[in-house]
PQR file with spaces between the fields and no chain letter, atoms N, CA, C, O and H, PARSE charges and radii, in Angstrom:
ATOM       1  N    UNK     1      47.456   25.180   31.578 -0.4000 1.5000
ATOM       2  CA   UNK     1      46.462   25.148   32.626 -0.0000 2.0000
ATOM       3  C    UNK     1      45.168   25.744   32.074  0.5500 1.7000
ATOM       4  O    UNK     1      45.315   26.851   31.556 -0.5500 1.4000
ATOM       5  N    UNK     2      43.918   25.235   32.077 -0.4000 1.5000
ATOM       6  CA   UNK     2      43.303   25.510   31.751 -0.0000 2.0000
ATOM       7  C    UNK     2      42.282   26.931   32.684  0.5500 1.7000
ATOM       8  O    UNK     2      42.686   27.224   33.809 -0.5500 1.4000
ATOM       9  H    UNK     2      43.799   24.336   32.498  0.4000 1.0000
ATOM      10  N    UNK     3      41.396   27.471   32.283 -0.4000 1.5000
ATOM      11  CA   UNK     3      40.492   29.027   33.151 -0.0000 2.0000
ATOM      12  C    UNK     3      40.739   27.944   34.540  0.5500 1.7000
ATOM      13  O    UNK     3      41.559   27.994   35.457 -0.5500 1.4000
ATOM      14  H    UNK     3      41.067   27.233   31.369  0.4000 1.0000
ATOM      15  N    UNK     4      39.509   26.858   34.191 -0.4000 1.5000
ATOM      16  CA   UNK     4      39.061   26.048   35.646 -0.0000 2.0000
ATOM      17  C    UNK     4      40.133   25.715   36.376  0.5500 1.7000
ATOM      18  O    UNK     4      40.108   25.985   37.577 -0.5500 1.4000
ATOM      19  H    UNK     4      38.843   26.817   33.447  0.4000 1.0000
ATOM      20  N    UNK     5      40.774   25.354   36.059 -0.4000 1.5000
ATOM      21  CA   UNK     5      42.658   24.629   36.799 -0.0000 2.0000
ATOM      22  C    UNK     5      43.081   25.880   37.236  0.5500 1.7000
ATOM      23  O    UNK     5      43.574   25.881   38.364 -0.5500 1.4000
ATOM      24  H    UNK     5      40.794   25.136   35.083  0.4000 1.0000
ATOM      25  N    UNK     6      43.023   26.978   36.636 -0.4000 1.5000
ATOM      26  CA   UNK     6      43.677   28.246   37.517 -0.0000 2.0000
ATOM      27  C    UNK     6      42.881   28.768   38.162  0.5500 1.7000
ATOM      28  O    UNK     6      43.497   29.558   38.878 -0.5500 1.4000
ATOM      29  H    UNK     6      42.622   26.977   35.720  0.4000 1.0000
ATOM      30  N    UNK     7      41.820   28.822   38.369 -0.4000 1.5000
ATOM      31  CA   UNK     7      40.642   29.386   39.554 -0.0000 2.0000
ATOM      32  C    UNK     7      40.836   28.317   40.524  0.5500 1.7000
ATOM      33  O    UNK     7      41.534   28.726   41.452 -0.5500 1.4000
ATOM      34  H    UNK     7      41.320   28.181   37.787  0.4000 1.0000
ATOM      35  N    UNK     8      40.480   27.095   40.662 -0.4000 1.5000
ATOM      36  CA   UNK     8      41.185   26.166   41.778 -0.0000 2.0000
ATOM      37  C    UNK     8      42.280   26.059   41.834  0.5500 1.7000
ATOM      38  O    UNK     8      42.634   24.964   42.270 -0.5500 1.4000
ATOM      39  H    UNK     8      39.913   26.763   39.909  0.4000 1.0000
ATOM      40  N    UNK     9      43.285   26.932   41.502 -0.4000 1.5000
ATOM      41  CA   UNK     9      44.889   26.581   41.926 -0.0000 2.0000
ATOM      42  C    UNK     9      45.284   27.748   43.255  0.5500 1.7000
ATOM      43  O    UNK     9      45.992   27.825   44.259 -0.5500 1.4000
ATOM      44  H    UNK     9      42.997   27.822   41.148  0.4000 1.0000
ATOM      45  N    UNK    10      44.104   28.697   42.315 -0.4000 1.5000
ATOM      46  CA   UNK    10      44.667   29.854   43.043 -0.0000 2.0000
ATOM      47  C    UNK    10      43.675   30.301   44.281  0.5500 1.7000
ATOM      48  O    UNK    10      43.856   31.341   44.914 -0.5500 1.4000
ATOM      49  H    UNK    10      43.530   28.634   41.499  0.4000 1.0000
ATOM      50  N    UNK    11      42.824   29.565   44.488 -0.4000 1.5000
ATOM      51  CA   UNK    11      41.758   29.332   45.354 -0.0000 2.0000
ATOM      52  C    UNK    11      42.658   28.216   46.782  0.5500 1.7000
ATOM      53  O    UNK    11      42.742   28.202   48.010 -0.5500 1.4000
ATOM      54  H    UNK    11      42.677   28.720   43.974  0.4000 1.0000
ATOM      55  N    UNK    12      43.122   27.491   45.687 -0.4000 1.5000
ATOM      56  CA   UNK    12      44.028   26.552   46.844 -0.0000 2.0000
ATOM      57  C    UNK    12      45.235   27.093   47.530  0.5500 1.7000
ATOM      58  O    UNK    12      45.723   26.727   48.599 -0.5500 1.4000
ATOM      59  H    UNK    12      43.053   27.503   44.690  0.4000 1.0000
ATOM      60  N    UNK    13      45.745   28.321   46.469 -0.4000 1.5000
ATOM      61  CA   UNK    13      47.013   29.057   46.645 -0.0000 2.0000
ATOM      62  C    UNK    13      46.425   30.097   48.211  0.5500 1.7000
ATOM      63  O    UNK    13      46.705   30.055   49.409 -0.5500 1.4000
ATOM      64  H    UNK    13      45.348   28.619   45.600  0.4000 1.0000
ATOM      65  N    UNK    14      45.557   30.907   47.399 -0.4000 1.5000
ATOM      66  CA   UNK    14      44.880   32.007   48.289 -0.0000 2.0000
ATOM      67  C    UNK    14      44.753   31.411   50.261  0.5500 1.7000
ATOM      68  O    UNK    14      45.187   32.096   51.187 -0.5500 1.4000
ATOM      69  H    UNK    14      45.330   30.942   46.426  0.4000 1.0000
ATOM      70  N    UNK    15      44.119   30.142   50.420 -0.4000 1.5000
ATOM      71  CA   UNK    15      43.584   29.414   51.391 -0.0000 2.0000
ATOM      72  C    UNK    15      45.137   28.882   52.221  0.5500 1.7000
ATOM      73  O    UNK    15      45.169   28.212   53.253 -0.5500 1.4000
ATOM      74  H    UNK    15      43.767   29.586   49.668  0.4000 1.0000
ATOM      75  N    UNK    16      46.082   29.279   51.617 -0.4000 1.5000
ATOM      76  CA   UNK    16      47.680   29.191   52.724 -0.0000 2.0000
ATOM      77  C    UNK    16      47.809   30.547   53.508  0.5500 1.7000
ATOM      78  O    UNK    16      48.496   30.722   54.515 -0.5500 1.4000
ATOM      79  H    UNK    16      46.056   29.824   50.778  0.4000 1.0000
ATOM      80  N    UNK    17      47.093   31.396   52.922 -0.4000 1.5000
ATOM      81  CA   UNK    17      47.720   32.630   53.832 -0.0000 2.0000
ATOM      82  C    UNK    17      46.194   33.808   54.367  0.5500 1.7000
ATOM      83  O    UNK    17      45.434   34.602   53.812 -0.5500 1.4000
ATOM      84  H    UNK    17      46.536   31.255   52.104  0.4000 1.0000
ATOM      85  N    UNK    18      46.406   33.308   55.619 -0.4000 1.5000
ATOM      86  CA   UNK    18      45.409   33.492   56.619 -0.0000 2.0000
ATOM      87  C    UNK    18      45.303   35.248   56.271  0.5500 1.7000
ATOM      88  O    UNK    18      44.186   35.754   56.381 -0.5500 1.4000
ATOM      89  H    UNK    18      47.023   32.663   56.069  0.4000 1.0000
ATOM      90  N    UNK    19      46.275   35.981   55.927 -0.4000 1.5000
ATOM      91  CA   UNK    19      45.873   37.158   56.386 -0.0000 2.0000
ATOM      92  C    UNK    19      46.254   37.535   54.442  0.5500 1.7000
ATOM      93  O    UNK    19      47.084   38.442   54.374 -0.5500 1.4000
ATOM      94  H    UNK    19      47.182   35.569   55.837  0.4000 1.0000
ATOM      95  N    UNK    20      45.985   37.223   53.583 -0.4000 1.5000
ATOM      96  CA   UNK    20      45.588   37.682   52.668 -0.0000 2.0000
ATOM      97  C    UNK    20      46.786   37.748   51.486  0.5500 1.7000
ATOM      98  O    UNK    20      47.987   37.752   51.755 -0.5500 1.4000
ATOM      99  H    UNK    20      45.311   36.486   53.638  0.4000 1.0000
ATOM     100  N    UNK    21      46.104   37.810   49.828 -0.4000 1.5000
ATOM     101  CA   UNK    21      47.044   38.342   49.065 -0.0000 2.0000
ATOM     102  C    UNK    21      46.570   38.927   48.255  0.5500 1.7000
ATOM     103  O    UNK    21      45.388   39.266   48.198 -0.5500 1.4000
ATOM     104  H    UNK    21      45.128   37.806   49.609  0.4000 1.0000
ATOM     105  N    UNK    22      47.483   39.160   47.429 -0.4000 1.5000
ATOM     106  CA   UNK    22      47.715   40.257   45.776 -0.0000 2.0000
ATOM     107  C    UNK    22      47.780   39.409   44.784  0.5500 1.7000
ATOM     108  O    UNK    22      48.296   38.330   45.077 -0.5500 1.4000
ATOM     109  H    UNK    22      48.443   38.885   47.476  0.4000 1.0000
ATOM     110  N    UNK    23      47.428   39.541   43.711 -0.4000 1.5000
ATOM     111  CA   UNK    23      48.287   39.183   42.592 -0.0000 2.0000
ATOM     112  C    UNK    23      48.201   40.413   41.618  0.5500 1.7000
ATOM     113  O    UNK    23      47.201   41.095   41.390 -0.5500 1.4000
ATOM     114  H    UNK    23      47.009   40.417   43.473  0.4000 1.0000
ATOM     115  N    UNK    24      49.883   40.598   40.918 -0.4000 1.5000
ATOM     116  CA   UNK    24      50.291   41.250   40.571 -0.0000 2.0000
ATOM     117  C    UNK    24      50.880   41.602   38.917  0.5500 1.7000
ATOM     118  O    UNK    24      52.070   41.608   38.602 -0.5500 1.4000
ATOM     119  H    UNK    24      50.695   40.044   41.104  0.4000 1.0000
ATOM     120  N    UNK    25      49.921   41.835   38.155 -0.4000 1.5000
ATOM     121  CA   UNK    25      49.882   41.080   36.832 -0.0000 2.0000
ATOM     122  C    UNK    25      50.863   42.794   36.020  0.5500 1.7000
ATOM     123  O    UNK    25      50.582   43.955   36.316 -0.5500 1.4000
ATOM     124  H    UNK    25      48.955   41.830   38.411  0.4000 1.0000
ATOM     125  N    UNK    26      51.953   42.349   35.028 -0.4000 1.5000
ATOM     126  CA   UNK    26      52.631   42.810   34.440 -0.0000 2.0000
ATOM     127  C    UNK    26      52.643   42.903   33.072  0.5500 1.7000
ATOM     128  O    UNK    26      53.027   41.914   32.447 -0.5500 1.4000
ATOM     129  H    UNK    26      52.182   41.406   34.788  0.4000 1.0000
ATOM     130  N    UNK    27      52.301   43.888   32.475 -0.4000 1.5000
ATOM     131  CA   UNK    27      52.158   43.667   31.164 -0.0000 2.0000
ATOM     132  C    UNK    27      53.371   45.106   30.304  0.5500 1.7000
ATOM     133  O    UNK    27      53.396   46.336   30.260 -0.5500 1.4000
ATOM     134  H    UNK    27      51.989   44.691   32.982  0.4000 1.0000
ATOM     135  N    UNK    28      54.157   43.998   29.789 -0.4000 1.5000
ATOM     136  CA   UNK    28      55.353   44.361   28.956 -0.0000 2.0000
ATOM     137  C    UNK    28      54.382   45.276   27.600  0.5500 1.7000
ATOM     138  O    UNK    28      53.400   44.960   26.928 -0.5500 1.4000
ATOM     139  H    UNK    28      54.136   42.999   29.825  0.4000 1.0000
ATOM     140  N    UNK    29      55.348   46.640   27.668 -0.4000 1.5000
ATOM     141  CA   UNK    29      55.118   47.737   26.859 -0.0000 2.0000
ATOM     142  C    UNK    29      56.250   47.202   25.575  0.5500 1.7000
ATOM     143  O    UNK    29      56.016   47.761   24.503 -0.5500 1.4000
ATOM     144  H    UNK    29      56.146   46.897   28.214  0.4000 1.0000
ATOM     145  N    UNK    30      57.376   46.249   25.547 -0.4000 1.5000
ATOM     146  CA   UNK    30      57.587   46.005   24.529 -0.0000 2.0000
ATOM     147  C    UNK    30      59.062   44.743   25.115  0.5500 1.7000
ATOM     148  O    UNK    30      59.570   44.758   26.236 -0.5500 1.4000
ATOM     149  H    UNK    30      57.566   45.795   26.417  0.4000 1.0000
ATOM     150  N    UNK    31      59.403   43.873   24.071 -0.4000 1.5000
ATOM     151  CA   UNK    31      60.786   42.955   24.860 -0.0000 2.0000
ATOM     152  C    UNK    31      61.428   42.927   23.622  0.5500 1.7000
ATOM     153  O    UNK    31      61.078   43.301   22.503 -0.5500 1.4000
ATOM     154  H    UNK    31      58.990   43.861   23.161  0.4000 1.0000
ATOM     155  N    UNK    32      62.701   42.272   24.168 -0.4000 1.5000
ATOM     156  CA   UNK    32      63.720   42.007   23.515 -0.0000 2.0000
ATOM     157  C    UNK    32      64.167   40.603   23.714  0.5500 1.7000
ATOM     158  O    UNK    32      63.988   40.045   24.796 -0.5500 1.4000
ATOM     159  H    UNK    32      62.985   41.968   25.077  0.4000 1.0000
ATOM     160  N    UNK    33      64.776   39.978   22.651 -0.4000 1.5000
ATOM     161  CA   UNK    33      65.232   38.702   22.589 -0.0000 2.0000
ATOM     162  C    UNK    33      66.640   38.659   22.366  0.5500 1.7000
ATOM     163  O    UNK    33      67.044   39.195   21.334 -0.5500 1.4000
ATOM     164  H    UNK    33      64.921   40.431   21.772  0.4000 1.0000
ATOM     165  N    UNK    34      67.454   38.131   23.124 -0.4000 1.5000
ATOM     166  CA   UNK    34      68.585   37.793   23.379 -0.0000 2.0000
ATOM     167  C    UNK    34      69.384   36.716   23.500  0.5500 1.7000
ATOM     168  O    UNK    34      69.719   36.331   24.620 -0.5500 1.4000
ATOM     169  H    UNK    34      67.125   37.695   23.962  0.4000 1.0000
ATOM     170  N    UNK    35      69.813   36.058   22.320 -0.4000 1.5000
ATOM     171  CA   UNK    35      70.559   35.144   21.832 -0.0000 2.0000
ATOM     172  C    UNK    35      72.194   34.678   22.277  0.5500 1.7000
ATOM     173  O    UNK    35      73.275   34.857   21.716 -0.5500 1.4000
ATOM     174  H    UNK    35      69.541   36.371   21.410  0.4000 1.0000
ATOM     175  N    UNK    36      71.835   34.053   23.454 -0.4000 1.5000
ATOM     176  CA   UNK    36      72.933   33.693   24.524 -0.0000 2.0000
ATOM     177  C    UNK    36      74.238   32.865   23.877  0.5500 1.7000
ATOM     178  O    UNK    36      75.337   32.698   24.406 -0.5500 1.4000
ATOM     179  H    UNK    36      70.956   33.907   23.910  0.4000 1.0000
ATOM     180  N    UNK    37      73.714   32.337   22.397 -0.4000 1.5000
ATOM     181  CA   UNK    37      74.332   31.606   21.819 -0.0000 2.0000
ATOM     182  C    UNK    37      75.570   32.390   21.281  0.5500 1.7000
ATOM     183  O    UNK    37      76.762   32.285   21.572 -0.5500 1.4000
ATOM     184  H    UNK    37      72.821   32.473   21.967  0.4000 1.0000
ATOM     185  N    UNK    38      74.949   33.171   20.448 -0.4000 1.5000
ATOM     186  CA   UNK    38      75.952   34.229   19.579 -0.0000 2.0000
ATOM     187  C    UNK    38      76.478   35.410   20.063  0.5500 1.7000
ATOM     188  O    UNK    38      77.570   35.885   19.750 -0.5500 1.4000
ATOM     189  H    UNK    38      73.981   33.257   20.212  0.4000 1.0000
ATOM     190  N    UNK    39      75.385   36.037   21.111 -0.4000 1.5000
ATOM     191  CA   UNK    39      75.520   37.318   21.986 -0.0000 2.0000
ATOM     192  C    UNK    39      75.708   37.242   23.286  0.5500 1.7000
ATOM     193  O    UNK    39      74.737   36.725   23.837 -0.5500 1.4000
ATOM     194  H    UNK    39      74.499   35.652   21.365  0.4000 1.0000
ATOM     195  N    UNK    40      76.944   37.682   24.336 -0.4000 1.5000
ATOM     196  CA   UNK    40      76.575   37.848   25.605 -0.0000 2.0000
ATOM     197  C    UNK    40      75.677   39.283   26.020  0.5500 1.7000
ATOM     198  O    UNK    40      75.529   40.276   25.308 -0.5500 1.4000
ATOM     199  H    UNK    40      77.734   38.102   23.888  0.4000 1.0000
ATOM     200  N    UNK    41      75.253   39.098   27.105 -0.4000 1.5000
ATOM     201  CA   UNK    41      74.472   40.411   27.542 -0.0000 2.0000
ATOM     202  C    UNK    41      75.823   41.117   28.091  0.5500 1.7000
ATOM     203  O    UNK    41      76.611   40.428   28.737 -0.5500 1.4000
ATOM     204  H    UNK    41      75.373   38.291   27.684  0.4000 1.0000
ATOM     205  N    UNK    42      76.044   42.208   27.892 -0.4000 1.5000
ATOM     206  CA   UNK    42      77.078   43.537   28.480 -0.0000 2.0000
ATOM     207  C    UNK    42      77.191   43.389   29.332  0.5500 1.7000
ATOM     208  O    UNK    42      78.401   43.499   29.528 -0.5500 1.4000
ATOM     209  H    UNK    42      75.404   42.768   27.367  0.4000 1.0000
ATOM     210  N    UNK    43      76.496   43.064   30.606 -0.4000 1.5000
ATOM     211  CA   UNK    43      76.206   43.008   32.073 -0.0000 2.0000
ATOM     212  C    UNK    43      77.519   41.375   32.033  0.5500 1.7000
ATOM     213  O    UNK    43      78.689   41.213   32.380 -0.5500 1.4000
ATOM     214  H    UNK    43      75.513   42.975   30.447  0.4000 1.0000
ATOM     215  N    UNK    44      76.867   40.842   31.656 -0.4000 1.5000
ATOM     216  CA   UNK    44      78.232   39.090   31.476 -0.0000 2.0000
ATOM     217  C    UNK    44      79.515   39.201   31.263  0.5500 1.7000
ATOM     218  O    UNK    44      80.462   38.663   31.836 -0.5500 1.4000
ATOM     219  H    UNK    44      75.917   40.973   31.374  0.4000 1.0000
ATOM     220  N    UNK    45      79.452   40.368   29.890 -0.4000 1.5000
ATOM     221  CA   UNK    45      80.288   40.621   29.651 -0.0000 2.0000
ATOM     222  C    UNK    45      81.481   41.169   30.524  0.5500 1.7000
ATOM     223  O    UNK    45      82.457   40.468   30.792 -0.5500 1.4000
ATOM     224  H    UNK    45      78.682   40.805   29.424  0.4000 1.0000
ATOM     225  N    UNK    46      81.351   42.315   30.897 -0.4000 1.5000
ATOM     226  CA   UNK    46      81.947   43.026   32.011 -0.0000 2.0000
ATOM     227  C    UNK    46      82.092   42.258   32.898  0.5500 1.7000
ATOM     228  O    UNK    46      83.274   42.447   33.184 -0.5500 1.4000
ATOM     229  H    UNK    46      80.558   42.884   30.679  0.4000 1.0000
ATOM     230  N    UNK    47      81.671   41.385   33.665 -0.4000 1.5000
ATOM     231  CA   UNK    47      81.828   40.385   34.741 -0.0000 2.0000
ATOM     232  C    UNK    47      82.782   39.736   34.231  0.5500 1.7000
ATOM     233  O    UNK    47      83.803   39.877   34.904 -0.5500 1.4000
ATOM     234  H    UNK    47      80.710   41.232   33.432  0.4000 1.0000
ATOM     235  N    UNK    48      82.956   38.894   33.081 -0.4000 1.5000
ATOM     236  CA   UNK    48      84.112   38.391   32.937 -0.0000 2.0000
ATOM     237  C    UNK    48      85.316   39.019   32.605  0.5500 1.7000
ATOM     238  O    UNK    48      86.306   38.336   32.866 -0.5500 1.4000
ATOM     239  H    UNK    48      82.126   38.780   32.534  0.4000 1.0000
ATOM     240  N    UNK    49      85.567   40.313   32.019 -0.4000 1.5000
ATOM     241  CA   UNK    49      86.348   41.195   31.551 -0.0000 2.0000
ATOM     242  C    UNK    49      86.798   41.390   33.362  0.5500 1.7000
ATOM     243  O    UNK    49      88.016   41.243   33.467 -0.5500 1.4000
ATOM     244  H    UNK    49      84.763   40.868   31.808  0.4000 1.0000
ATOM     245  N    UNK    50      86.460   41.533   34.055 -0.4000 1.5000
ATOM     246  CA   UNK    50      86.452   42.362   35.592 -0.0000 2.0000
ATOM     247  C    UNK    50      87.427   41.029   36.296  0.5500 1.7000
ATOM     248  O    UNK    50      88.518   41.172   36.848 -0.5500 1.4000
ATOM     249  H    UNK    50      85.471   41.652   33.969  0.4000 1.0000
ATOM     250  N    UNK    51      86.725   39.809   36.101 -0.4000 1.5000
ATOM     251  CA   UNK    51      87.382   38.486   36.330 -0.0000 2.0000
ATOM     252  C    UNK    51      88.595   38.138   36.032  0.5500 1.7000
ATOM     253  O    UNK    51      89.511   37.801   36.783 -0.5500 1.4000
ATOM     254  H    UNK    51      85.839   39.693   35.652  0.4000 1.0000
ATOM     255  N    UNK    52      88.558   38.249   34.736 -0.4000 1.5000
ATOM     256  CA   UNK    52      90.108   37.870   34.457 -0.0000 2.0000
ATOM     257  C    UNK    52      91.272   39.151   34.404  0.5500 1.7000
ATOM     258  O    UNK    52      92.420   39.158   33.960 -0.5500 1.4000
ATOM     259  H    UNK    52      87.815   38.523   34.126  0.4000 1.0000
ATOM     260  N    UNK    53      90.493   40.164   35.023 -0.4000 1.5000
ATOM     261  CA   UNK    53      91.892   41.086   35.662 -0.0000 2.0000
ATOM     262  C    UNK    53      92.074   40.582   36.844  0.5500 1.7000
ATOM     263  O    UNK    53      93.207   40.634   37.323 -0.5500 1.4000
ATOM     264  H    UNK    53      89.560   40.158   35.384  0.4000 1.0000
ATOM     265  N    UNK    54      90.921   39.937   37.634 -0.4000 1.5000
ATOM     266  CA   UNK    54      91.480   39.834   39.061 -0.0000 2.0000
ATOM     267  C    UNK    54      92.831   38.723   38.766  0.5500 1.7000
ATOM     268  O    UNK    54      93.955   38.829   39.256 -0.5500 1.4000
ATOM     269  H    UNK    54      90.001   39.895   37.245  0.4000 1.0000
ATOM     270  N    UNK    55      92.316   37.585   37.764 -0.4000 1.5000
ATOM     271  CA   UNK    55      93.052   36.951   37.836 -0.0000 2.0000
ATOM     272  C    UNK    55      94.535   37.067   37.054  0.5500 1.7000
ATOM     273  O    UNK    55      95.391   36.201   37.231 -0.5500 1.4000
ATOM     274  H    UNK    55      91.402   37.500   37.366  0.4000 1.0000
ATOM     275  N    UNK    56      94.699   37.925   36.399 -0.4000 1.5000
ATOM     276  CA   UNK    56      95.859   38.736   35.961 -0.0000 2.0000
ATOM     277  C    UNK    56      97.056   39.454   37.000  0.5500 1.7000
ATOM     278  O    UNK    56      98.272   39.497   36.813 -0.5500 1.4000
ATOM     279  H    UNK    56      94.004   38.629   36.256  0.4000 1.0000
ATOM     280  N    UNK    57      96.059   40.128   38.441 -0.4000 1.5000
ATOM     281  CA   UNK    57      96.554   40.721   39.368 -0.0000 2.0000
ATOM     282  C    UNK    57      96.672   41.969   39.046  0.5500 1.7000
ATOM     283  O    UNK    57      97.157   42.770   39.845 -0.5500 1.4000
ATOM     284  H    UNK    57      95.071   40.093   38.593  0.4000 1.0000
């Protein structure tokens, strides 16, 4: 999207809501990349570990 395309998007965005908005811009102090291929995330992990006890009984 180009500057101009996002000043009229958000001009068009802004003009839906009668009583006003925010925008709320986030800027990452640092990330991580996580390779779903080779790695599960811990959080997945445990979910399925948790799963197949239920289904164990």
């Amino acid at each position: 999207m180009t500057p101009e395309q996002r000043v009229a998007w958000e001009a068009e965005v802004r003009s839906l809501y009668h009583d006003g908005m925010v925008r709320i811009v986030v800027t990452p102090t640092w990330a991580k990349l996580i390779d779903f291929e080779t790695t599960l995330p811990s959080a997945v992990e445990e979910l399925i570990l948790r799963r197949e006890e239920r289904q164990r009984g």
